[in-house]
N, C-alpha and C positions, 0 to 999 in steps of 0.2 A: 504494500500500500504506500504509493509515492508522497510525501509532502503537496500539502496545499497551499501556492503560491499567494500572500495576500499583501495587495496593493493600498496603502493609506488612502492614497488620493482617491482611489474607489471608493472606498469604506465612508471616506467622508462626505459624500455623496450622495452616501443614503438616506433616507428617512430613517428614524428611531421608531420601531416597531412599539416600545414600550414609552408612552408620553409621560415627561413630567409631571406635576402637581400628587404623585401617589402620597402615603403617608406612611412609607418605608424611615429607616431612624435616621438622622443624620448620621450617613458614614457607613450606612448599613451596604453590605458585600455583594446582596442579591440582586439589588436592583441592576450594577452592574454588569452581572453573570447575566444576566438576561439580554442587557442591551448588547452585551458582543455577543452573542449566542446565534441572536438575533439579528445580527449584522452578516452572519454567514450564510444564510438564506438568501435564495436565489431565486424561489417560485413561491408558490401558495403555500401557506402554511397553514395548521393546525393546533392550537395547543391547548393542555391537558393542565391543569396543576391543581396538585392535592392539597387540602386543606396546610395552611401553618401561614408563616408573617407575611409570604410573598403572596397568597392568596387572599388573606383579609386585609392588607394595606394599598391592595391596587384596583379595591372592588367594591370600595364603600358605598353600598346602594346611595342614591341610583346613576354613582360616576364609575367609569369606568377609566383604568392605563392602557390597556391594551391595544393595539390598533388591527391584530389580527383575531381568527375565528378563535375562542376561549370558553373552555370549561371547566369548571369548579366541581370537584366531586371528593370525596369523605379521602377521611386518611389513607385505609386501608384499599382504597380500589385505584386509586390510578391508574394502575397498568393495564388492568379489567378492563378498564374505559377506553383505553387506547385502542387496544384490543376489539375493542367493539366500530369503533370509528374506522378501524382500519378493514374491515370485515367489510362495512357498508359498502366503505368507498368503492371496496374494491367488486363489489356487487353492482352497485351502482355505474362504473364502467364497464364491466362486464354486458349491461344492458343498455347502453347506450344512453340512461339517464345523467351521465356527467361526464362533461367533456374534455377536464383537465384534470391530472392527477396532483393531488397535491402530498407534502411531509404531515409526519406528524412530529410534534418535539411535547417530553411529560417533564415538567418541574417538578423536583419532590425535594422536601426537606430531611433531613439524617431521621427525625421522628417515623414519615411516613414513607421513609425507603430501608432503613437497617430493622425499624422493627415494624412497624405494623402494617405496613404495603407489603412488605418480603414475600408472602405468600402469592400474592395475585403478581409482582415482576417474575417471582421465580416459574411461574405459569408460563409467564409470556416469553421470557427468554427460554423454556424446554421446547415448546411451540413451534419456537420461531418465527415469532411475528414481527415483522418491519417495524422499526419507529426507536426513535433514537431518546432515551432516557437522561436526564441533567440533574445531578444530583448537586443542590447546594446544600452545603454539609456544614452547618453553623456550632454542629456540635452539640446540641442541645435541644429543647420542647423549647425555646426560645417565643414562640405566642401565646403559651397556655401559662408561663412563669419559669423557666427556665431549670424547670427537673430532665437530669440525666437521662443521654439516650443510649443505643446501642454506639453510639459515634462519637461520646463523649471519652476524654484522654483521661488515664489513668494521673489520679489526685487531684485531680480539676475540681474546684469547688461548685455547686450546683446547690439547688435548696432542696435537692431533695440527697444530695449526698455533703451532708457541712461541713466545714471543718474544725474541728474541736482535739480536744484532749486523747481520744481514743479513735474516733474516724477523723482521717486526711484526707477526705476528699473521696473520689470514685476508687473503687480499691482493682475495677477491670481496667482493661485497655482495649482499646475499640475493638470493633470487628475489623477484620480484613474483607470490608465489604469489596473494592475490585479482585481479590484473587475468588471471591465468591460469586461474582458476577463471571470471571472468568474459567472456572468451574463448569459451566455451562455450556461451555464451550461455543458462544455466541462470536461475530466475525470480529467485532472490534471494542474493547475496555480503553481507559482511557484516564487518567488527572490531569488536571489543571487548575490555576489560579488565575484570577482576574487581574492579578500583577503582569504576568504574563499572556499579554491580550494575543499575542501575534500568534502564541504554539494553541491555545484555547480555542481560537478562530474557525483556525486550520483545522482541528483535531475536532471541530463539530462541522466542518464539510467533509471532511473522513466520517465520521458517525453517519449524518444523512443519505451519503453513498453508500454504505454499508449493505452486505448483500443478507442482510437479516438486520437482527437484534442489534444494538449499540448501545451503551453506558458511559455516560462521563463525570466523575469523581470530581468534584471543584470544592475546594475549600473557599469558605465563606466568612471571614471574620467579621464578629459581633459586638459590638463596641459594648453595646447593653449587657450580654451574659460574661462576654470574658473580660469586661472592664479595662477599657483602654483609650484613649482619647479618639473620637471619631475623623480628625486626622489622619491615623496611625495604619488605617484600614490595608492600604497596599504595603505598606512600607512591613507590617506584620504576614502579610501574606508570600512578601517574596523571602522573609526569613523563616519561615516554613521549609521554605526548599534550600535556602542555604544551610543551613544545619540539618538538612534530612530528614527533618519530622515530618517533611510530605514530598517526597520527589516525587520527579514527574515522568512519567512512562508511559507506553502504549503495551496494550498487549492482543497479538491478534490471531485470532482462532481457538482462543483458550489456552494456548502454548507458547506461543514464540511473545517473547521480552523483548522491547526497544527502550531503552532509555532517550530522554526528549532532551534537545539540546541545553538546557540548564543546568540538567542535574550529571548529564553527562559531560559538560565542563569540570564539572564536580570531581565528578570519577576519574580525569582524566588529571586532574590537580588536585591529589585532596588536602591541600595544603589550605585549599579555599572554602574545604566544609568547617560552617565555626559549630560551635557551643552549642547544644540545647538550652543553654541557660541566659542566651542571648536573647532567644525567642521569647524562652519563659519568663523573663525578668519584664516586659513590656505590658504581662494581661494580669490585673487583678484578681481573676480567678486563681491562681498559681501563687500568690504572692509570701503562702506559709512555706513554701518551698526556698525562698532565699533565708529562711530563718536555719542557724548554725543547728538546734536540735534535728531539723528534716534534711540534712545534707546526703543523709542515706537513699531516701527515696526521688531526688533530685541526680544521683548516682544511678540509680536501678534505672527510673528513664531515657538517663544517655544509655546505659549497656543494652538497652532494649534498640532504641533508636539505631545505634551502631549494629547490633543483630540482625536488623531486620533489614537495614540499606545495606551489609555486606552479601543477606543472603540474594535481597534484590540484583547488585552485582553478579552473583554468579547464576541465577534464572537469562542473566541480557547476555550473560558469557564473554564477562568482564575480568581479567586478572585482577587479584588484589595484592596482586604481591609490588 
């Protein structure tokens, strides 16, 4: 699957599929994800998003953000629903009642894709059903008060995981929701950050083209749950990837590892992967973790961190030596 060529001066050309005036937070990551998402589209589009911030801030009856075809539907069905639109369509041309084929693209939040949609995506990607899935992964129930999800980082403070005297925070560490998307053996998995708009872009006109199923992984920084100045938003999102707590990969047909050119600078110098504790030092959710008693499990993080980007290295069939 060849890189996707994208031209600025194109892009800026565009109309913005998602209009201003929403009531997303200042700083918030989603809106973002959506508008380059959405700059990658080429033809008709469709979209799907399941209930959480990005569906109640851009749908305030009776205003809507959207400027393309939109459907709101419960946590646990998104995929369901895609599924079902994609069914039609494809009925619908089939009999001559529709004359242009259009995408479908689903927004879901870490809430209503790691835990409670998982059943109805994992449907759809056995299946095989076209349509390209956008996971902004804020980490948390971040609309309902910001209790832990499956996608929430191990020690990360939450109200529903506190920090105190005996619990520090979330005591798991997330799912490996793309090697579980890739499990599936579906054509294309995918991360991304809204830092990096140009590999994001690209890597959802790869998804759209995709000869099936596609997933794309984007971290979403929360100024609200992980406590950080809503300035801070990209500047925390591309230290994700410089210290490894999120690189960014493709992966396609359920097997083959490509590291995306960021994180593969990385690899190739890693003189230039910093600290975990760079990243973590910026989000107030994390902040019992710079204290001298929790140095241990600020420790346990990096060796996790480093575990899991050395093991990434040898799935892309990378030397580490």
């Amino acid at each position: 699957m060849t890189s996707e060529r994208i031209n600025l001066k194109d892009l800026a050309k565009k109309k913005l599929l998602l209009a201003p005036g929403h009531r997303l937070c200042s700083g918030c990551a989603a809106s973002i994800i959506v508008k380059q998402a959405l700059l990658a589209v080429d033809g008709p589009i469709v979209v799907v998003n399941a209930t959480g911030c990005l569906e109640v801030a851009t749908t305030i009856y009776p205003y809507t953000s959207w400027r393309v075809p939109w459907i709101h539907n419960a946590f646990e069905n998104a995929a369901a629903t895609a599924s079902g639109i994609l069914h039609a369509r494809d009925k619908l041309l089939a009999d001559g009642r529709l004359k242009q084929r259009y995408d479908i693209i689903v927004f879901g939040g870490d809430g209503g894709t790691y835990d409670i949609g998982l059943q109805s995506l994992s449907g759809a990607w056995e299946r095989g059903d076209k349509f390209l899935y956008i996971l902004y992964d804020n980490e948390a129930y971040m609309n309902t008060g910001i209790q832990r999800s499956g996608g929430t980082p191990m020690c990360a403070w939450t109200t529903t995981t506190p920090v105190g005297r005996v619990v520090r925070g979330k005591e798991e560490w997330k799912k490996p929701i793309a090697r579980i998307a890739a499990a599936h053996k579906i054509p294309y998995v995918a991360t991304a950050t809204p830092y990096h708009w140009r590999d994001f872009i690209s890597k959802v006109k790869k998804g759209l083209k995709a000869d099936g199923p596609a997933f794309i992984h984007v971290i979403s920084p929360c100024c609200r749950g992980w406590r950080f100045k809503s300035s801070q938003t990209l500047k925390i999102a591309k230290l994700a990837v410089e210290t490894c707590f999120f690189p960014l990969y493709e992966i396609i047909n359920g097997s083959e590892y490509r590291l995306s050119q960021p994180s593969l600078v990385i690899a190739k110098n890693p003189k230039l992967k910093k600290p975990v504790k760079e990243y973590i030092a910026l989000q107030g959710r994390f902040k019992h973790l710079l204290q001298p008693e929790n140095q241990e499990l600020l420790n346990r993080i990096q060796e996790t961190v480093d575990a899991e980007w050395n093991e990434l290295l040898r799935l892309c069939g990378i030397s580490q030596s």
